[in-house]
HTML snippet that shows the backbone in 3Dmol.js (N, CA, C, O; Angstrom):
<script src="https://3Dmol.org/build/3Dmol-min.js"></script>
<div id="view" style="width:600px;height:400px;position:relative"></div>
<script>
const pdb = `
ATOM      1  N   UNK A   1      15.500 -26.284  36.046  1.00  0.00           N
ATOM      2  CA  UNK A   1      16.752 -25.562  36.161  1.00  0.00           C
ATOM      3  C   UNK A   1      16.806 -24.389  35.167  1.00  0.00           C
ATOM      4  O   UNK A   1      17.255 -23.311  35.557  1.00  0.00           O
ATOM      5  N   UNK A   2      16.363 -24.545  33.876  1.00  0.00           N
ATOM      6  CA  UNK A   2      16.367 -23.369  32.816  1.00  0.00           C
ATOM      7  C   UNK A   2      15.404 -22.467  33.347  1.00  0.00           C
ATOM      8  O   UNK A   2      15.255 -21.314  32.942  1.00  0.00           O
ATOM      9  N   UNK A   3      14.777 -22.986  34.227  1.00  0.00           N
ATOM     10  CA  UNK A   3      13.275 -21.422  34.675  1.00  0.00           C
ATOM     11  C   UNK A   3      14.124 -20.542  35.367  1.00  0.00           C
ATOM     12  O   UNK A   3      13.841 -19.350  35.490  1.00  0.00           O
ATOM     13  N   UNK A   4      15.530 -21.237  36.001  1.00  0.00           N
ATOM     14  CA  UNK A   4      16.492 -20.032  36.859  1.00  0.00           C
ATOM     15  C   UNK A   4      17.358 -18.995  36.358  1.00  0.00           C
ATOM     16  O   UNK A   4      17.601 -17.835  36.693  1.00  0.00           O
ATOM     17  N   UNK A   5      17.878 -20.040  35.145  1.00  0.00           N
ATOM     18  CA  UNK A   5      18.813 -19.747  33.866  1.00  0.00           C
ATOM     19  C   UNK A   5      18.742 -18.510  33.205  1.00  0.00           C
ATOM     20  O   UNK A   5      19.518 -17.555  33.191  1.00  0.00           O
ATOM     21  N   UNK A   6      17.427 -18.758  32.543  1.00  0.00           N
ATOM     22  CA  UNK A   6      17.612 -18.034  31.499  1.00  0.00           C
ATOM     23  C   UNK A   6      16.463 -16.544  32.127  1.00  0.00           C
ATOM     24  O   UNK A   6      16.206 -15.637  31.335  1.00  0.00           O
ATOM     25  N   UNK A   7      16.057 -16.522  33.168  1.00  0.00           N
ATOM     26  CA  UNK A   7      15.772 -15.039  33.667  1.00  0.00           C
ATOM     27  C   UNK A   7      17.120 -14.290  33.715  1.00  0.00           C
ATOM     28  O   UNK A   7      17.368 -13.368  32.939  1.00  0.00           O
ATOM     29  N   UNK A   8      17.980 -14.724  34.658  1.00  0.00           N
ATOM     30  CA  UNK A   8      19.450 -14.212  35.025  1.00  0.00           C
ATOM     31  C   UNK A   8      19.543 -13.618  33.911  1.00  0.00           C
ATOM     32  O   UNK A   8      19.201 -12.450  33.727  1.00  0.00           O
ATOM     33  N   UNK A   9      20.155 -14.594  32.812  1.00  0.00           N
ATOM     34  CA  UNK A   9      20.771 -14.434  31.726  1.00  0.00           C
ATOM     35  C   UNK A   9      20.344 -13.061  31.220  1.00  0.00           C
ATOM     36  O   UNK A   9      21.153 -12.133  31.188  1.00  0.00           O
ATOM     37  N   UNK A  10      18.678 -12.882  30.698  1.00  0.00           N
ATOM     38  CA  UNK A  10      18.600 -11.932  30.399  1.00  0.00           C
ATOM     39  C   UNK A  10      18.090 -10.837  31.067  1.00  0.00           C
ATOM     40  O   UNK A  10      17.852  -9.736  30.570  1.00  0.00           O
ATOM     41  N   UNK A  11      17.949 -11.143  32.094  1.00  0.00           N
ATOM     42  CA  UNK A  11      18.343  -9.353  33.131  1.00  0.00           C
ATOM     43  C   UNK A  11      19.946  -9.048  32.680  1.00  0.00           C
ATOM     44  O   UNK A  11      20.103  -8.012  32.034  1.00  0.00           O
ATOM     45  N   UNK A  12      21.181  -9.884  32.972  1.00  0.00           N
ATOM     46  CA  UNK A  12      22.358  -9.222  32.376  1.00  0.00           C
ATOM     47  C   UNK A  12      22.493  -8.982  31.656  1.00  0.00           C
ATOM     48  O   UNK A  12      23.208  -7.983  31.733  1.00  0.00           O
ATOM     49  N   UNK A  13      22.109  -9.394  29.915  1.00  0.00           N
ATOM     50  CA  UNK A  13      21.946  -8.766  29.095  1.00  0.00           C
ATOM     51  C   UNK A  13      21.315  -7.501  29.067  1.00  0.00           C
ATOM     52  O   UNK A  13      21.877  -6.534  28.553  1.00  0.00           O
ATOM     53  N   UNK A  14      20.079  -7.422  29.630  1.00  0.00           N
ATOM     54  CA  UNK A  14      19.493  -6.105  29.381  1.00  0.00           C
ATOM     55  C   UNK A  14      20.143  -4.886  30.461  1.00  0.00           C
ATOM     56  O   UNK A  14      19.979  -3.671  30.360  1.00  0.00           O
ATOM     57  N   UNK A  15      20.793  -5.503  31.333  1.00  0.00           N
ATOM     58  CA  UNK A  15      21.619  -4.385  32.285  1.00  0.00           C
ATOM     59  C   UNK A  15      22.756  -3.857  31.416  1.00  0.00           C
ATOM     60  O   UNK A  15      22.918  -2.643  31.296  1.00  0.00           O
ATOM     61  N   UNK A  16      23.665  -4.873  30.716  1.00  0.00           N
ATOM     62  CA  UNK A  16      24.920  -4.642  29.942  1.00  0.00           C
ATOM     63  C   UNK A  16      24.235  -3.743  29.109  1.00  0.00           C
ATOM     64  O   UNK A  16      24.492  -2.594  29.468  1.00  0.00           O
ATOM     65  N   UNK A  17      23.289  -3.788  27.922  1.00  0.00           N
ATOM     66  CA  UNK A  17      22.704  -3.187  26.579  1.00  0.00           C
ATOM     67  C   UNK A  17      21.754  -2.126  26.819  1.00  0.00           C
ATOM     68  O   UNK A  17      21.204  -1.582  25.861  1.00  0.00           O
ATOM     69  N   UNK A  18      21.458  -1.707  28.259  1.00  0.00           N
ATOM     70  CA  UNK A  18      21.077  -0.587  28.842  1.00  0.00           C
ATOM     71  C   UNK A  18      21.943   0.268  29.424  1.00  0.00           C
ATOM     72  O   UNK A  18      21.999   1.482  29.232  1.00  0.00           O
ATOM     73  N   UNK A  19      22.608  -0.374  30.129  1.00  0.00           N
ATOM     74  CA  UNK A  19      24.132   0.806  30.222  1.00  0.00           C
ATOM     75  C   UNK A  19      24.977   0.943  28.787  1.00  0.00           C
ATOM     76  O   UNK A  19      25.296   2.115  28.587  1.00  0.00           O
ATOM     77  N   UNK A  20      25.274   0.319  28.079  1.00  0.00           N
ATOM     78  CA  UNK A  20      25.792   0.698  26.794  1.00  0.00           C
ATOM     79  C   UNK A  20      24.810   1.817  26.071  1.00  0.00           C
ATOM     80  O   UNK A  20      25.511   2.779  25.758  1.00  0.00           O
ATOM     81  N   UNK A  21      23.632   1.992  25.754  1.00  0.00           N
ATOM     82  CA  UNK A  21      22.695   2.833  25.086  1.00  0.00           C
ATOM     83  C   UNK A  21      23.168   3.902  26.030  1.00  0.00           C
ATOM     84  O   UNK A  21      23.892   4.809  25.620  1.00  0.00           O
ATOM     85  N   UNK A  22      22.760   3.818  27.349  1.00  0.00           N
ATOM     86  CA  UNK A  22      23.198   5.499  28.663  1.00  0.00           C
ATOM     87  C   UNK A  22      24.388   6.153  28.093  1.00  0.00           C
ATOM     88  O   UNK A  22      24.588   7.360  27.962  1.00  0.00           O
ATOM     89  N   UNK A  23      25.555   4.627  27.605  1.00  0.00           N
ATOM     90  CA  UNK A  23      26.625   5.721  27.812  1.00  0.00           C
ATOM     91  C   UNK A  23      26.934   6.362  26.412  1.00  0.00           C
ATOM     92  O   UNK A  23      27.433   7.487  26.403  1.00  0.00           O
ATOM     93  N   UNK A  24      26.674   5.730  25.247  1.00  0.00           N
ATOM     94  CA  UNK A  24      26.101   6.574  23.673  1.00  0.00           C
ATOM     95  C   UNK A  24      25.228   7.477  24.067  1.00  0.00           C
ATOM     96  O   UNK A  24      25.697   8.554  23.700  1.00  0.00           O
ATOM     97  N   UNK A  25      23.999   7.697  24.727  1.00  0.00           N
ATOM     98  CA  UNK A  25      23.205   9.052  24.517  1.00  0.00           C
ATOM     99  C   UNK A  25      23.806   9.900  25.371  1.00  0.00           C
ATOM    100  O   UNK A  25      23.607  11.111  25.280  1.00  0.00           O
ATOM    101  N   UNK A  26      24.663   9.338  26.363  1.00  0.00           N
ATOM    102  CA  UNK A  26      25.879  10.754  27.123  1.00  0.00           C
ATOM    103  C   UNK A  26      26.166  11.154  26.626  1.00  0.00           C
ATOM    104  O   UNK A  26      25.733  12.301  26.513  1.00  0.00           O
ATOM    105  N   UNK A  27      27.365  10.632  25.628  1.00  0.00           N
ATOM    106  CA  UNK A  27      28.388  10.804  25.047  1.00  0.00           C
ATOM    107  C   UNK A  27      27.709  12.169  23.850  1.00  0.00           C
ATOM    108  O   UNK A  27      27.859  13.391  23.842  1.00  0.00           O
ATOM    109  N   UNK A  28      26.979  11.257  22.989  1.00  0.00           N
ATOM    110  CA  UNK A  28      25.782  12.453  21.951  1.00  0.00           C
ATOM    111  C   UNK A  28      25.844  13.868  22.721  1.00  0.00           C
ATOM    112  O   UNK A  28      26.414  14.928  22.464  1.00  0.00           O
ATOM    113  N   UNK A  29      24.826  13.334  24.014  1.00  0.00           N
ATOM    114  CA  UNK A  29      24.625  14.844  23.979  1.00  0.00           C
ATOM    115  C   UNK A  29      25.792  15.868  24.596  1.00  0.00           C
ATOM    116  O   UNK A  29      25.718  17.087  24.442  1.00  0.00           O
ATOM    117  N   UNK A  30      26.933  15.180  25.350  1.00  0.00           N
ATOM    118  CA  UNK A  30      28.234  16.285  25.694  1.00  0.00           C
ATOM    119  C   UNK A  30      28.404  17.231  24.318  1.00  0.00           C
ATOM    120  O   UNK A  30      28.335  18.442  24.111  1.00  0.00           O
ATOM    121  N   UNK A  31      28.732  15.740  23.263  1.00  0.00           N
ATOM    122  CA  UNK A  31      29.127  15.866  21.744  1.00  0.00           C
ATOM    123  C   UNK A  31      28.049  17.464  21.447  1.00  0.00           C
ATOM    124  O   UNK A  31      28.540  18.527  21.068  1.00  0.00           O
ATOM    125  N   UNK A  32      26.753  17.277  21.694  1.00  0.00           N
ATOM    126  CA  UNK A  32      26.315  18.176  20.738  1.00  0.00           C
ATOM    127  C   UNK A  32      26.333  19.685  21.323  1.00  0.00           C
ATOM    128  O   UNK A  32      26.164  20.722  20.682  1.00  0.00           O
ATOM    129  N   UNK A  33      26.564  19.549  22.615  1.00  0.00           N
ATOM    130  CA  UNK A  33      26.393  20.750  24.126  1.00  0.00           C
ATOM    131  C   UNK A  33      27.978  21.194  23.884  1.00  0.00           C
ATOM    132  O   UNK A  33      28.561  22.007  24.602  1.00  0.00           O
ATOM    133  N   UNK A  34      28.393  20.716  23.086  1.00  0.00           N
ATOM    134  CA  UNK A  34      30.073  21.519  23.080  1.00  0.00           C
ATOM    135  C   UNK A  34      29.949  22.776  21.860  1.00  0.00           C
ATOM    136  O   UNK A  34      30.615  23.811  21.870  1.00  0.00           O
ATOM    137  N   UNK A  35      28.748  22.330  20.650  1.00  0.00           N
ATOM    138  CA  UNK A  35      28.709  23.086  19.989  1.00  0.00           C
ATOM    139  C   UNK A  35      27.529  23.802  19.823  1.00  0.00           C
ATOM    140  O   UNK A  35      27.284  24.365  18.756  1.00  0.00           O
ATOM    141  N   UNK A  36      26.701  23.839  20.865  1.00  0.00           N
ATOM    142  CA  UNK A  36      25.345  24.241  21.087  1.00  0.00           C
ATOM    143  C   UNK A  36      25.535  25.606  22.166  1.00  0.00           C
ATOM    144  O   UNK A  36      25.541  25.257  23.347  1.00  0.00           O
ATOM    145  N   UNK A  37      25.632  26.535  22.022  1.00  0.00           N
ATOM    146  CA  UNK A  37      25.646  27.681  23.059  1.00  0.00           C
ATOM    147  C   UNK A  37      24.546  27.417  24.118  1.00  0.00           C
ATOM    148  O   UNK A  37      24.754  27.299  25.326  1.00  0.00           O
ATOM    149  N   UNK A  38      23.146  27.327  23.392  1.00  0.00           N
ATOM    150  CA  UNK A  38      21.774  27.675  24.095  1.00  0.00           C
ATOM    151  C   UNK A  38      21.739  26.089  24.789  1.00  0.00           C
ATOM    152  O   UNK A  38      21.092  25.794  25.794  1.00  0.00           O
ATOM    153  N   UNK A  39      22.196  25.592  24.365  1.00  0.00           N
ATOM    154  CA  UNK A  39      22.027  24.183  25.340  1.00  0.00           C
ATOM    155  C   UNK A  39      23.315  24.059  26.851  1.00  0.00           C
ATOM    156  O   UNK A  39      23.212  23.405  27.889  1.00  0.00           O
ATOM    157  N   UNK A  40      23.924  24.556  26.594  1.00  0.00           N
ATOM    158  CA  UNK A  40      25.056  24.723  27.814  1.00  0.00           C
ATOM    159  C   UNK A  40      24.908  25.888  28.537  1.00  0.00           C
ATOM    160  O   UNK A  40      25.590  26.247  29.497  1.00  0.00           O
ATOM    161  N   UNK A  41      23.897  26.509  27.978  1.00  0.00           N
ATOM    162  CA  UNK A  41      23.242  27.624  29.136  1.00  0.00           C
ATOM    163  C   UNK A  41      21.612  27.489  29.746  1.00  0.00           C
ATOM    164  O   UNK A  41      21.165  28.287  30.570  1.00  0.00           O
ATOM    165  N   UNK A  42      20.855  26.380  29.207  1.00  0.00           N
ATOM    166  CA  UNK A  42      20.541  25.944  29.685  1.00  0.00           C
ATOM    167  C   UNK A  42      20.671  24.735  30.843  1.00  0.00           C
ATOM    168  O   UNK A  42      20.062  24.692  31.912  1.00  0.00           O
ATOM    169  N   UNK A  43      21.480  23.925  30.408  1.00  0.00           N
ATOM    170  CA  UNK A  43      21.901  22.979  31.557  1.00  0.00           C
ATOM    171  C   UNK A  43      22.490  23.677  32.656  1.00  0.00           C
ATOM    172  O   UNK A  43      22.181  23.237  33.764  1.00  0.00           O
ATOM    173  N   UNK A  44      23.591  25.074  32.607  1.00  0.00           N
ATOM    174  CA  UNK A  44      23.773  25.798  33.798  1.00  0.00           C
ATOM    175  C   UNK A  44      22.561  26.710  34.353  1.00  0.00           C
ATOM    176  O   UNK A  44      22.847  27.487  35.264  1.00  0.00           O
ATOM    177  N   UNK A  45      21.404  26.684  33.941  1.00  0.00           N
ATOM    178  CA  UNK A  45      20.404  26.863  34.575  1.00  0.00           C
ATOM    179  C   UNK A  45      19.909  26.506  35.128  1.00  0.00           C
ATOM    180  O   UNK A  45      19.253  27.105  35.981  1.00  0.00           O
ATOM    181  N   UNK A  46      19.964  24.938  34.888  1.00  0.00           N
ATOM    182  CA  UNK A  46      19.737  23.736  35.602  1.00  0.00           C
ATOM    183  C   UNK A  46      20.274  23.531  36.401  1.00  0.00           C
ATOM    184  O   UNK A  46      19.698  22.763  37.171  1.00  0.00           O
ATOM    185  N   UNK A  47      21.661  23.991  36.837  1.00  0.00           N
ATOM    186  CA  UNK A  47      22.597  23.860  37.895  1.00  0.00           C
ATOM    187  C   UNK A  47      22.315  24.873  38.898  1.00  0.00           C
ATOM    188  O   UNK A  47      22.684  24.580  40.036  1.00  0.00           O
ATOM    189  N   UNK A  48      21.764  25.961  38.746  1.00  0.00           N
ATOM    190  CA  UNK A  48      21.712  27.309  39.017  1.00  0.00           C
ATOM    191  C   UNK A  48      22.668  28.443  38.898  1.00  0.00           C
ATOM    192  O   UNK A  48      22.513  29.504  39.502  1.00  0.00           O
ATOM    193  N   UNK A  49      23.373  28.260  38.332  1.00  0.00           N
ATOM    194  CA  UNK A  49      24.389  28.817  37.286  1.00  0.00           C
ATOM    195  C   UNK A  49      23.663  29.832  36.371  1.00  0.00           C
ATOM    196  O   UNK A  49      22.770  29.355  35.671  1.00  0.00           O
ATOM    197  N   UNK A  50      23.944  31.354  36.254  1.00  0.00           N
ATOM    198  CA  UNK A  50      23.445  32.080  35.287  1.00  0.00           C
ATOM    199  C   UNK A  50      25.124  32.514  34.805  1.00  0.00           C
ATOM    200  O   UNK A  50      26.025  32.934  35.531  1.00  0.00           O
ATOM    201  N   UNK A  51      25.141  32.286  33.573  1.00  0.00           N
ATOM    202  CA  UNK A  51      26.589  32.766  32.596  1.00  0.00           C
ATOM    203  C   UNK A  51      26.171  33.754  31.887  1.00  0.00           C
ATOM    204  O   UNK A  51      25.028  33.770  31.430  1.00  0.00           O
ATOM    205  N   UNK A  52      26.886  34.550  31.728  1.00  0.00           N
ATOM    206  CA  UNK A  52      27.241  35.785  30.506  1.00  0.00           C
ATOM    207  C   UNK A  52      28.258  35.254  29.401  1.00  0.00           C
ATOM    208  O   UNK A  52      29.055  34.317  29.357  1.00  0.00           O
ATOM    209  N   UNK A  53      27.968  36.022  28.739  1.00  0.00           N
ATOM    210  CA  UNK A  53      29.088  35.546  27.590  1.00  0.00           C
ATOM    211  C   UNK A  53      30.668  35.468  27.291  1.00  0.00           C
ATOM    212  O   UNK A  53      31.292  35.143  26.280  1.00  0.00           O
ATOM    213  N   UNK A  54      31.101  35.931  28.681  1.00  0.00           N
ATOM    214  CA  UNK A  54      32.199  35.966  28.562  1.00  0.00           C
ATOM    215  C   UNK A  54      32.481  34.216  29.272  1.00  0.00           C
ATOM    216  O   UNK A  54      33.373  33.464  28.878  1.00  0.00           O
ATOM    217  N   UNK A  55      31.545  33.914  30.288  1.00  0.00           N
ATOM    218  CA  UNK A  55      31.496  32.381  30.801  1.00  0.00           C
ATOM    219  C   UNK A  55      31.703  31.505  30.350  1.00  0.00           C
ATOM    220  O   UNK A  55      32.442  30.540  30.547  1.00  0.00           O
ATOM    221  N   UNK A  56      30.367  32.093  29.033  1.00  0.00           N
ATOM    222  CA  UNK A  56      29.747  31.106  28.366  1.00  0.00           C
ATOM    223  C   UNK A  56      30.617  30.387  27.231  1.00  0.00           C
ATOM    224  O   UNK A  56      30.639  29.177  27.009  1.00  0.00           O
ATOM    225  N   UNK A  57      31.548  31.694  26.356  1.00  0.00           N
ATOM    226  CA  UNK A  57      33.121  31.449  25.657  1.00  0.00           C
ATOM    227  C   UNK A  57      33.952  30.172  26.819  1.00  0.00           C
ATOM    228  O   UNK A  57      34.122  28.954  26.774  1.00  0.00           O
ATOM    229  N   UNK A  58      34.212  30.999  27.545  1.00  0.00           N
ATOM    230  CA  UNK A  58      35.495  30.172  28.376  1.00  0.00           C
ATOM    231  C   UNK A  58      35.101  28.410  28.607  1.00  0.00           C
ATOM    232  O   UNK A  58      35.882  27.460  28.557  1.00  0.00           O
ATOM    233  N   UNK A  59      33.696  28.408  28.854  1.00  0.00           N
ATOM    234  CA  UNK A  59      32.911  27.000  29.447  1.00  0.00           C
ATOM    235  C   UNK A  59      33.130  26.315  28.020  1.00  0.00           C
ATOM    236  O   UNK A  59      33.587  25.172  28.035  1.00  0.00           O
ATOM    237  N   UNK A  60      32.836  26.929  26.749  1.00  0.00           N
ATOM    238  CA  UNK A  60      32.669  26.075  25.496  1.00  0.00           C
ATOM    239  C   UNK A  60      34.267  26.039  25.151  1.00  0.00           C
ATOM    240  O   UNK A  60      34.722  25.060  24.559  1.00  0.00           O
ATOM    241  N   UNK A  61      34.978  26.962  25.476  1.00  0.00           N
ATOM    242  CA  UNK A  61      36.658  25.821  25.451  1.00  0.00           C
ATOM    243  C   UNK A  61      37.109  25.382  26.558  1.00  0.00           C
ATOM    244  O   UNK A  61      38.262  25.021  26.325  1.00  0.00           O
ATOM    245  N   UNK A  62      36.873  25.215  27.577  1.00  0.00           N
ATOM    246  CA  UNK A  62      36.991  24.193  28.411  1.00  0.00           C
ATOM    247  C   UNK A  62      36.656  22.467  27.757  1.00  0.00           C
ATOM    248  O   UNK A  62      37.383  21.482  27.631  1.00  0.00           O
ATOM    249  N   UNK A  63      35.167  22.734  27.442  1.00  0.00           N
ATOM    250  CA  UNK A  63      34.524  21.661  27.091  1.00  0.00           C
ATOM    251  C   UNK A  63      35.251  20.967  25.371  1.00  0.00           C
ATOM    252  O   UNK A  63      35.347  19.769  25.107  1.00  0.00           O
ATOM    253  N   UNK A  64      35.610  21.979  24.562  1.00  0.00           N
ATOM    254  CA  UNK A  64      36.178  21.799  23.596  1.00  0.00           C
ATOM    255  C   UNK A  64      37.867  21.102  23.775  1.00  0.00           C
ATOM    256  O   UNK A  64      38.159  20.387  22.817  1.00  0.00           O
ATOM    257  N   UNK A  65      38.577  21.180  24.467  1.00  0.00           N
ATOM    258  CA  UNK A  65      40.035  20.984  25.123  1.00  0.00           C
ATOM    259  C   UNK A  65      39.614  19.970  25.704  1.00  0.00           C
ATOM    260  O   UNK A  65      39.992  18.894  25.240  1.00  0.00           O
ATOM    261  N   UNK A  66      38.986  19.960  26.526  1.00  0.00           N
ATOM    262  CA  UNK A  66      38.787  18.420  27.349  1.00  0.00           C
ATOM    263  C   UNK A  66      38.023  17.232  26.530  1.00  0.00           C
ATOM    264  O   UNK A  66      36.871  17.063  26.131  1.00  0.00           O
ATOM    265  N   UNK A  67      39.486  16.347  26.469  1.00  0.00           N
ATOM    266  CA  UNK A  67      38.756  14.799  25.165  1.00  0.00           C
ATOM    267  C   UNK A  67      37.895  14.212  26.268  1.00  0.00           C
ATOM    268  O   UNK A  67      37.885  14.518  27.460  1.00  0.00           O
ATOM    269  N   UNK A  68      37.258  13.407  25.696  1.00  0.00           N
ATOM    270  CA  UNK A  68      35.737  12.853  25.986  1.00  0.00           C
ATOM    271  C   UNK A  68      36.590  10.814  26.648  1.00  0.00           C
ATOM    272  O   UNK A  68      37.340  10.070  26.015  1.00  0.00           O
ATOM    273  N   UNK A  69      36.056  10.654  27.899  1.00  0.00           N
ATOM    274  CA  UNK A  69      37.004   9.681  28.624  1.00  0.00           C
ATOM    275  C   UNK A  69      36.771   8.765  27.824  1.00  0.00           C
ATOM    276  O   UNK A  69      35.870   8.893  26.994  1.00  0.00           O
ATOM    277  N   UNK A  70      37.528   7.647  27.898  1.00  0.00           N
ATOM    278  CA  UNK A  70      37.230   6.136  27.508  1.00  0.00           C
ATOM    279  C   UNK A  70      36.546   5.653  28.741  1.00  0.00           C
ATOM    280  O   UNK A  70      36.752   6.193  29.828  1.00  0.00           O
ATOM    281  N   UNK A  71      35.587   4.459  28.563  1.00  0.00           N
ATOM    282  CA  UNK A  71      34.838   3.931  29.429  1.00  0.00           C
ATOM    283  C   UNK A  71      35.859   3.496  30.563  1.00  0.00           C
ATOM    284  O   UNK A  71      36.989   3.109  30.266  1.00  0.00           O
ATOM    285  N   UNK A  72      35.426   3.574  31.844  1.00  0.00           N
ATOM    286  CA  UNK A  72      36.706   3.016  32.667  1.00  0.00           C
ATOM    287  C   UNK A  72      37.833   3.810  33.285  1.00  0.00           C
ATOM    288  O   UNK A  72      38.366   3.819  34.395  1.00  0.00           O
ATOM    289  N   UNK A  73      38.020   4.563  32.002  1.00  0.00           N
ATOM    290  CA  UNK A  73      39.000   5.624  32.454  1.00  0.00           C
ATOM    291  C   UNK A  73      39.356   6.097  33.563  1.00  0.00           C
ATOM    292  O   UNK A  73      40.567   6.272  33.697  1.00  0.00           O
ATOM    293  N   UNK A  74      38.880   6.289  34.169  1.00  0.00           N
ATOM    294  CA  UNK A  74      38.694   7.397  35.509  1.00  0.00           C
ATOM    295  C   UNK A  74      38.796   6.728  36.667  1.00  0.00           C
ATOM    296  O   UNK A  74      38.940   7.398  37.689  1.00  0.00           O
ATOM    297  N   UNK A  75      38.736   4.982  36.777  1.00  0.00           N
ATOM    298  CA  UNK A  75      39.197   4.334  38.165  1.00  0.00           C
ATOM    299  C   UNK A  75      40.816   4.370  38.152  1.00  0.00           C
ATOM    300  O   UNK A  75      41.604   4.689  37.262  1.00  0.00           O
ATOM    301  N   UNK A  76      41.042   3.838  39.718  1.00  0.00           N
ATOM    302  CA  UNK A  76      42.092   3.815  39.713  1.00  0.00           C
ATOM    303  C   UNK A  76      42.335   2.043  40.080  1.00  0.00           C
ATOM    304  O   UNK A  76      41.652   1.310  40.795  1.00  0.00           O
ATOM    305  N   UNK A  77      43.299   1.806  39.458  1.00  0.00           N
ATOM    306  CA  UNK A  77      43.099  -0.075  39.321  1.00  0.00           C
ATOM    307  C   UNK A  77      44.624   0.161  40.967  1.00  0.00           C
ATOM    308  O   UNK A  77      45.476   1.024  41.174  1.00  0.00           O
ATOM    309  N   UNK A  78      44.207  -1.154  41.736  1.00  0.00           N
ATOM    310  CA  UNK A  78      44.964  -1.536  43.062  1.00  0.00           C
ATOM    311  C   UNK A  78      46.287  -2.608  42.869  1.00  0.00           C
ATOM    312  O   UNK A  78      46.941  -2.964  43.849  1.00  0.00           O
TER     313      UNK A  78
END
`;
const viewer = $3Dmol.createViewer("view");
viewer.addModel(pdb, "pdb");
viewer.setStyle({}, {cartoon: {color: "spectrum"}});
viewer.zoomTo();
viewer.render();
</script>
């Protein structure tokens, strides 16, 4: 019975403590892309997005004004 047990067990652990690490190195890098110019014009490069500097101002207070969600946040409960 424990040969069934304790696989489960720790696949959920490592699913829970792998999504927890995802959502800290998100969080980091929004954190550091709010005060990074060359990194938020790269990621809109990545988008295919080319910004000028007048964009590139407006995008970094957007990003600066908008607080960073709590986990969860964003459903809507029934």
């Amino acid at each position: 019975m424990w040969d069934y047990i304790i696989p489960i067990i720790t696949l959920i652990v490592g699913l829970v403590g792998g999504f927890a690490i995802g959502v800290f190195y998100l969080r980091r890098q929004l954190t550091k892309m709010q005060s990074d110019p060359q990194m938020l014009q790269q990621m809109a490069k990545q988008m295919g997005y080319n910004l000028n500097g007048k964009q590139m101002q407006r995008a970094q207070q957007m990003m600066k004004n908008q607080p960073m969600p709590k986990p969860g946040a964003g459903r809507k409960k029934r």
